[in-house]
Each structure stands twice: as C-alpha cells, then as structure tokens.
N, C-alpha and C positions, 0 to 999 in steps of 0.2 A: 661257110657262112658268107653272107651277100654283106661289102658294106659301101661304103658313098664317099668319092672322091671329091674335094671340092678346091678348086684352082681360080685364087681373084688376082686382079691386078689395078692396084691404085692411079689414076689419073693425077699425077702431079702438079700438073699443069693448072687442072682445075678448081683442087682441094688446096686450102692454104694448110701450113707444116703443122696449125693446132689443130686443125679441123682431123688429119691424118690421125694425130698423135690419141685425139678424142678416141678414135675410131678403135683404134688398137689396144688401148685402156678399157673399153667396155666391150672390145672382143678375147681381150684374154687377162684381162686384169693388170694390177699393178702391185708395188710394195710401195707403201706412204709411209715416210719418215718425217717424225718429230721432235718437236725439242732438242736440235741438230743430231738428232740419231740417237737418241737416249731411246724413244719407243719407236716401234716396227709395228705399220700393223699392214695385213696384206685386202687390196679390194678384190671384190672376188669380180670378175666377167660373165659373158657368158658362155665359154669353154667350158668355168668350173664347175658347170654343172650337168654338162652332156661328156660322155665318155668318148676320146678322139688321142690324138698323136699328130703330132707334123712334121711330117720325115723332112720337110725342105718349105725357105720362106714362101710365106703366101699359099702355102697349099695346105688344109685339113683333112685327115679320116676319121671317120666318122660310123657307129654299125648304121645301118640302115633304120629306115625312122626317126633321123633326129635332123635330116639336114633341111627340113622345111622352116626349122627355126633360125637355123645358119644363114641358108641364104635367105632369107626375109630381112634380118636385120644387114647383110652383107651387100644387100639389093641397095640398102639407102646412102650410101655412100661411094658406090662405085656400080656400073656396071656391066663390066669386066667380067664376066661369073663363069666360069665351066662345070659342070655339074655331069660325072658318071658312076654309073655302079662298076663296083671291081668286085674281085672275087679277094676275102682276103684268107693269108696265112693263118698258120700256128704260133707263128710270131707276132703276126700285126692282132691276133686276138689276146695273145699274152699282153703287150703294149696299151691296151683298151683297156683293161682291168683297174 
C-alpha cells in the first residue's frame, strides 16, 4: 500500500515561539488543564482525525489521500515542505490503525 511522507521544517527566525507553539497545538493537539489539575481535558488537532504515526520530529505518515489537508494547513506556517510517496510496511500499516 502507497502512503505519503511529509518532512517540514519551522523558520525560527521568522515565527515568534507563540506563533510556533499555535502551530503545533492545532497540528497535533494538546491536554488543557484546569482548576490547577483537578480536570484534564484533551483538544483534539488536526492529526486526530487523519490516520498517521511520526516516526521522528517534524516528519508525518500518513496513507495516501489525506496529505492535501496536511500540507495545506502546514503551507501557512512554514514553507519548508517535502512531500513524497513511500511504499509502506506491515508495520507502518499496523501503526495507522
């Protein structure tokens, strides 16, 4: 099965550390804590709703068909992007699940 590699890399330089931290919070979510830790509640991203794994930082897999929402929203923020098809495993398909 075909699936979609995708490798960004943030501009430090350019993005100020909330603008980053924004980035990463509506790319993969967070845990928001209340009433100094009494309640947990988690925000969802948008990872939590396409099927992926990140074997190492900054880089997603992803099956094939979903990375035109990836890099769209990954486009605004940086544009750094690498974008390839891979061929994936038995593993990396277990890990998608």
């Amino acid at each position: 099965m075909k699936g979609i590699l995708i490798a960004y890399d943030i501009d430090t330089e350019k993005l100020k550390r909330s603008e980053i931290i924004k980035f990463h919070r509506k790319l993969y979510g967070y845990t928001d804590y209340s009433q100094f830790g009494k309640y947990k509640y988690h925000r969802e991203g948008l990872l939590d709703k396409i099927p992926h794994f990140t074997p190492s930082k900054s880089v997603i897999v992803t099956k094939k068909g979903y990375e035109k929402e990836i890099v769209k929203f990954i486009k605004k923020f940086t544009s750094k992007i690498f974008v390839r098809e891979i061929k994936l495993t038995k593993e990396d398909l277990r890990r998608l699940r």
